[in-house]
PyMOL CGO cylinders between C-alpha atoms (Angstrom):
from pymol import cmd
from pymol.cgo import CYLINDER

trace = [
    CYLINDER, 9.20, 8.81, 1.66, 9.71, 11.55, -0.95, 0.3, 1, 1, 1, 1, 1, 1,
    CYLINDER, 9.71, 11.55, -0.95, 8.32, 14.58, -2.37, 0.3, 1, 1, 1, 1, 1, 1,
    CYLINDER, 8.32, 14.58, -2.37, 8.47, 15.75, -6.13, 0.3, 1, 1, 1, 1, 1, 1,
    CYLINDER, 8.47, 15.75, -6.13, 7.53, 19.62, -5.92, 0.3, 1, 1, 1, 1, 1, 1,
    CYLINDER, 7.53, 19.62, -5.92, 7.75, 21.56, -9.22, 0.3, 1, 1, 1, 1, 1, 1,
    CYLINDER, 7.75, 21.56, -9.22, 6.88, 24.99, -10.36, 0.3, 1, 1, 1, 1, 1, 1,
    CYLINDER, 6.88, 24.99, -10.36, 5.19, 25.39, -13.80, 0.3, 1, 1, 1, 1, 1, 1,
    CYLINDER, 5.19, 25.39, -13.80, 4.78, 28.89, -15.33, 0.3, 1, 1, 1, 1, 1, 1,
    CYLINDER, 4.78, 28.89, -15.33, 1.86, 28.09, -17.78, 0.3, 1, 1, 1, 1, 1, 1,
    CYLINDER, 1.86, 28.09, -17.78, 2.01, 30.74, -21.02, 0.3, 1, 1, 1, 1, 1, 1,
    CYLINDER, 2.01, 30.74, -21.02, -0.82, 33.29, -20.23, 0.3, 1, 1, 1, 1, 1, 1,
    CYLINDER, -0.82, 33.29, -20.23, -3.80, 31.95, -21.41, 0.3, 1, 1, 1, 1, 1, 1,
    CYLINDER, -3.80, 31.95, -21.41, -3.20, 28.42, -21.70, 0.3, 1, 1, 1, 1, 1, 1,
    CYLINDER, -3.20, 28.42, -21.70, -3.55, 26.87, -18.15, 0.3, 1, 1, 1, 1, 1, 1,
    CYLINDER, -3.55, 26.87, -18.15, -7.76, 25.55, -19.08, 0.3, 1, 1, 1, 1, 1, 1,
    CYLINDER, -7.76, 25.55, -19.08, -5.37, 23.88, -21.42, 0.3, 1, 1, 1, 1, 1, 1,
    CYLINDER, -5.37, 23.88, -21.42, -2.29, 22.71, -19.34, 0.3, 1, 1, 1, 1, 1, 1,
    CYLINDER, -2.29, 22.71, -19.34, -5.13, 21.07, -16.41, 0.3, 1, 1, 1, 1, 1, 1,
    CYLINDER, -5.13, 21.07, -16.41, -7.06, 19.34, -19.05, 0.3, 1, 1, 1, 1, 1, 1,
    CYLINDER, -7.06, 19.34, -19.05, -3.87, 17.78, -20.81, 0.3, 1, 1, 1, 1, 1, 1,
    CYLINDER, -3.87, 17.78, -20.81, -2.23, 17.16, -17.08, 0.3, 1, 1, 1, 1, 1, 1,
    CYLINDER, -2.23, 17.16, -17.08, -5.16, 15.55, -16.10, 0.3, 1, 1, 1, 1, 1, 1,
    CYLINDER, -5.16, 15.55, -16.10, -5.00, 12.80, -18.70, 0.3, 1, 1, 1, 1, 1, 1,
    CYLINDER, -5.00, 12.80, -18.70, -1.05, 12.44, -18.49, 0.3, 1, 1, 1, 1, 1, 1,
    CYLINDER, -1.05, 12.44, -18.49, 0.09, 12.53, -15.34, 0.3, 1, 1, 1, 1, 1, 1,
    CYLINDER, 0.09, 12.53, -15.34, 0.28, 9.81, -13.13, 0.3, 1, 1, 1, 1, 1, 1,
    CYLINDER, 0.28, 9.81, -13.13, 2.65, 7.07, -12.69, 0.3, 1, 1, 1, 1, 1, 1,
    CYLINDER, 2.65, 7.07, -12.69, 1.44, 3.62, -10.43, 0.3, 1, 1, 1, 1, 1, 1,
    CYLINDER, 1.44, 3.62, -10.43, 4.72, 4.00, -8.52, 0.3, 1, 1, 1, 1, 1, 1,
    CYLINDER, 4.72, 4.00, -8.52, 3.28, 8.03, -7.13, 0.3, 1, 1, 1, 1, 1, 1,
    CYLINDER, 3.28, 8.03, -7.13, 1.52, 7.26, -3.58, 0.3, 1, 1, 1, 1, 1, 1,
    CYLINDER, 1.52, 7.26, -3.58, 0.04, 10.61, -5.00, 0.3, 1, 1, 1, 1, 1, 1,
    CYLINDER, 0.04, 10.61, -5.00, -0.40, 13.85, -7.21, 0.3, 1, 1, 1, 1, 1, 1,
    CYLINDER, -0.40, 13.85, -7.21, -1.25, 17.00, -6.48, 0.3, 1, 1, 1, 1, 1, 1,
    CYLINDER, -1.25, 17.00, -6.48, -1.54, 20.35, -8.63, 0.3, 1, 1, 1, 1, 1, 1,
    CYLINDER, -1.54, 20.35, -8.63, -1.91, 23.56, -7.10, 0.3, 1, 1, 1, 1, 1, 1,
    CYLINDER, -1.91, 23.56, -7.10, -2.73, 26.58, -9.05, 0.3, 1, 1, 1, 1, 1, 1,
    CYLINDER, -2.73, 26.58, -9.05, -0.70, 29.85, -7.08, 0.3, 1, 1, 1, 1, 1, 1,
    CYLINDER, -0.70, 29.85, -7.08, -3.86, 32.18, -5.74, 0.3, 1, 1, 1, 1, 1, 1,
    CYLINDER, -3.86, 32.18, -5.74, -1.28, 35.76, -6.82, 0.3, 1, 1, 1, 1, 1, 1,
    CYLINDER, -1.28, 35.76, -6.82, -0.62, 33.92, -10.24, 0.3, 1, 1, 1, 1, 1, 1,
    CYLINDER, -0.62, 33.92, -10.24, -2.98, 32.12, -12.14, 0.3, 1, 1, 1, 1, 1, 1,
    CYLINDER, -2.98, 32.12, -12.14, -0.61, 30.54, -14.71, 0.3, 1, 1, 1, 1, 1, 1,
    CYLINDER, -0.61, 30.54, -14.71, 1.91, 29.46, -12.11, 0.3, 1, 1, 1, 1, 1, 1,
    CYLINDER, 1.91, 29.46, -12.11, 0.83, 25.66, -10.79, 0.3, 1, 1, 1, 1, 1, 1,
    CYLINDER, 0.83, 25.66, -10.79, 2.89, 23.52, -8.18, 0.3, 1, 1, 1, 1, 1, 1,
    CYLINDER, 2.89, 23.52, -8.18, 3.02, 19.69, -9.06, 0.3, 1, 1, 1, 1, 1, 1,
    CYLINDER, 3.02, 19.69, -9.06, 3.51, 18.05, -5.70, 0.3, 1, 1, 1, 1, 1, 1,
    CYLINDER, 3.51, 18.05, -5.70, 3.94, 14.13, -5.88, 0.3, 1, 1, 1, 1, 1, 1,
    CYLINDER, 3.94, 14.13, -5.88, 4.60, 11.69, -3.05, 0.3, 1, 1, 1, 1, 1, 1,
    CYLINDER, 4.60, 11.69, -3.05, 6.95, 8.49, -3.68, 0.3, 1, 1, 1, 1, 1, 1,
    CYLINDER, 6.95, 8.49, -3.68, 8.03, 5.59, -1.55, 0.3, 1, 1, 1, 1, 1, 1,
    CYLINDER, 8.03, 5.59, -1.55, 11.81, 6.32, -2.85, 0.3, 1, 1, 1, 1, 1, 1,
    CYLINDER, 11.81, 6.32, -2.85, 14.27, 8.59, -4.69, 0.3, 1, 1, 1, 1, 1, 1,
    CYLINDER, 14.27, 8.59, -4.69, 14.81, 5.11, -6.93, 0.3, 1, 1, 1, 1, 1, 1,
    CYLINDER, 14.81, 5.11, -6.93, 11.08, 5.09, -7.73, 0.3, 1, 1, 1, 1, 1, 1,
    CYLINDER, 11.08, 5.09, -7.73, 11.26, 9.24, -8.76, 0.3, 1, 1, 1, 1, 1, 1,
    CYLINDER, 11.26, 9.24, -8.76, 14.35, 8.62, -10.82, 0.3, 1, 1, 1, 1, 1, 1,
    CYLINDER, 14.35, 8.62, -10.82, 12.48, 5.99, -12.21, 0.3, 1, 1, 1, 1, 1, 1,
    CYLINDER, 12.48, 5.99, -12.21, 9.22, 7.94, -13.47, 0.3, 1, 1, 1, 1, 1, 1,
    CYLINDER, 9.22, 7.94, -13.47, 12.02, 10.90, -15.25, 0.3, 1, 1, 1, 1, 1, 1,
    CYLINDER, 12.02, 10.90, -15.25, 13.83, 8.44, -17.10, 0.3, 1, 1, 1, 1, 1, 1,
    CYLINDER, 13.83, 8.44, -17.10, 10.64, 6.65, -18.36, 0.3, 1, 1, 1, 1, 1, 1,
    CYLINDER, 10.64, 6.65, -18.36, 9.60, 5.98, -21.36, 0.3, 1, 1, 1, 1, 1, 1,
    CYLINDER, 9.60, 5.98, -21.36, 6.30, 7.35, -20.55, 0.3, 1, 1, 1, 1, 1, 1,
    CYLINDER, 6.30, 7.35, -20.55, 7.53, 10.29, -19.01, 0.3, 1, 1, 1, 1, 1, 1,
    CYLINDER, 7.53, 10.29, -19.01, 9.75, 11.29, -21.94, 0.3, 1, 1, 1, 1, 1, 1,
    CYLINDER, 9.75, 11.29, -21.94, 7.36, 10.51, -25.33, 0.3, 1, 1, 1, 1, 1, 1,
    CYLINDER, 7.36, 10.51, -25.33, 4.10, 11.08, -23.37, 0.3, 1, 1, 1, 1, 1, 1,
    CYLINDER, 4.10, 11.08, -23.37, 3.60, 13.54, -20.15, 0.3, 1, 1, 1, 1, 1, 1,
    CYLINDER, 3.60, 13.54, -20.15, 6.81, 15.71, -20.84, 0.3, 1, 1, 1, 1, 1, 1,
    CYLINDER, 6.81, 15.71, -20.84, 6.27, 16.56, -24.89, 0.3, 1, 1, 1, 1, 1, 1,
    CYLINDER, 6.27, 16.56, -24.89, 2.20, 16.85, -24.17, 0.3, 1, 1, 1, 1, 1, 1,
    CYLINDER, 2.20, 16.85, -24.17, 3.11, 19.35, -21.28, 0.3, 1, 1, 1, 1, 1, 1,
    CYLINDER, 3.11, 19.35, -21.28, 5.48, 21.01, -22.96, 0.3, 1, 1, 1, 1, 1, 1,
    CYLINDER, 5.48, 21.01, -22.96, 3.50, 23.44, -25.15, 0.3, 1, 1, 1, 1, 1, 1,
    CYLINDER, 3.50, 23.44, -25.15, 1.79, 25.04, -22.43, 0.3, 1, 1, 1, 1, 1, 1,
    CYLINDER, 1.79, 25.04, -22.43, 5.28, 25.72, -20.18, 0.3, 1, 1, 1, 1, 1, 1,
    CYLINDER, 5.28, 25.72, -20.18, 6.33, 29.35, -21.50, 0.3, 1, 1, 1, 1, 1, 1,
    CYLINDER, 6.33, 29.35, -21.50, 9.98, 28.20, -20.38, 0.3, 1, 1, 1, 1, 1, 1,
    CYLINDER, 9.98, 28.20, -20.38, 10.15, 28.91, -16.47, 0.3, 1, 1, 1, 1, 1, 1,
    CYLINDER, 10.15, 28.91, -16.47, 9.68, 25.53, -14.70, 0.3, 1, 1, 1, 1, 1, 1,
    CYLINDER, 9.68, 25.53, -14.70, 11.90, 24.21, -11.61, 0.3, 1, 1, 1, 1, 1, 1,
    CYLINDER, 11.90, 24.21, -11.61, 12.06, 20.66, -10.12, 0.3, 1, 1, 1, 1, 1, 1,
    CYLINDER, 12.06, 20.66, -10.12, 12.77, 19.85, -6.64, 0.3, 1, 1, 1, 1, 1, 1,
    CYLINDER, 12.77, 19.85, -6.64, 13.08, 16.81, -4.94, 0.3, 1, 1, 1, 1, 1, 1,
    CYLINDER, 13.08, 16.81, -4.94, 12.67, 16.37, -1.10, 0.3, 1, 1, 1, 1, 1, 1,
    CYLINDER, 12.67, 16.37, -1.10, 13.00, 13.83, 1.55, 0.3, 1, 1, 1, 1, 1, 1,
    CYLINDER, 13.00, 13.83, 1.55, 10.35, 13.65, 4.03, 0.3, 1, 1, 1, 1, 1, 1,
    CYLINDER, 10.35, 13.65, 4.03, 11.26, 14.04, 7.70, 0.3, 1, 1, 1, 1, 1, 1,
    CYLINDER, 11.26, 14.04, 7.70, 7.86, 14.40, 9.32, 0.3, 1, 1, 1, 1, 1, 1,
    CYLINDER, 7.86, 14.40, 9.32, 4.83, 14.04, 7.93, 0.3, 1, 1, 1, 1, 1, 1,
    CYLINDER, 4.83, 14.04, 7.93, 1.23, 14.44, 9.73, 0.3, 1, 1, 1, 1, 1, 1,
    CYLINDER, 1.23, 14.44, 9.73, -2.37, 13.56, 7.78, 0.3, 1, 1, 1, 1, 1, 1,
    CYLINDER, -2.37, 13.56, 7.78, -5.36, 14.61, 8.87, 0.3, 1, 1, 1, 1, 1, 1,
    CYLINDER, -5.36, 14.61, 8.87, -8.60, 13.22, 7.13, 0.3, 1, 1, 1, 1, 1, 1,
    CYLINDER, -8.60, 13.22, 7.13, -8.78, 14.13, 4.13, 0.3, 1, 1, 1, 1, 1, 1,
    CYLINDER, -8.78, 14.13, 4.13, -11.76, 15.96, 2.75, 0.3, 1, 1, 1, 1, 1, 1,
    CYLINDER, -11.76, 15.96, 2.75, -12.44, 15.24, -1.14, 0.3, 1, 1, 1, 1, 1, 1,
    CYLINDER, -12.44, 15.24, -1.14, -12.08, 18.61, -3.25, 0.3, 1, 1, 1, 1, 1, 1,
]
cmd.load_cgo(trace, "trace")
């Protein structure tokens, strides 16, 4: 399994924005799951955390068509230019239940 953690540095102001856009956007069948995080000392900084089956199904998603005319451009506005990918393999993972938000 694989993890897809970015850091988004929203332009001040614009993250009611950036969520409402994301939220519409971003999802791809081949994510087990997404996850945005807004940073509790920075409320325009968010962490995108997505969960894949495999680094093929990651590469994938980037090099989509979707991905490239759709979520990226729509994002894009709202990213005042700091933004960092990283991508992960998992070596342990433990769930507990999960409680709905």
């Amino acid at each position: 399994m694989y993890m897809r953690i970015s850091w988004v540095q929203v332009e001040p102001g614009q993250i009611t924005n950036y969520l409402e856009v994301f939220e519409r956007v971003y999802f791809s069948e081949k994510m087990r799951s997404v996850r945005l995080c807004q940073a509790n000392d920075n409320p325009d900084s968010v962490f995108i955390v997505t969960m894949w089956d495999s680094l093929e199904a990651i590469q994938e998603w980037e090099a989509s068509r979707n991905y490239l005319e759709n979520i990226s451009p729509k994002l894009k506005p709202f990213i005042s230019g700091n933004y960092s990918v990283s991508v992960c393999e998992v070596k342990y993972s433990k769930v507990a239940s999960e409680t709905p938000l």
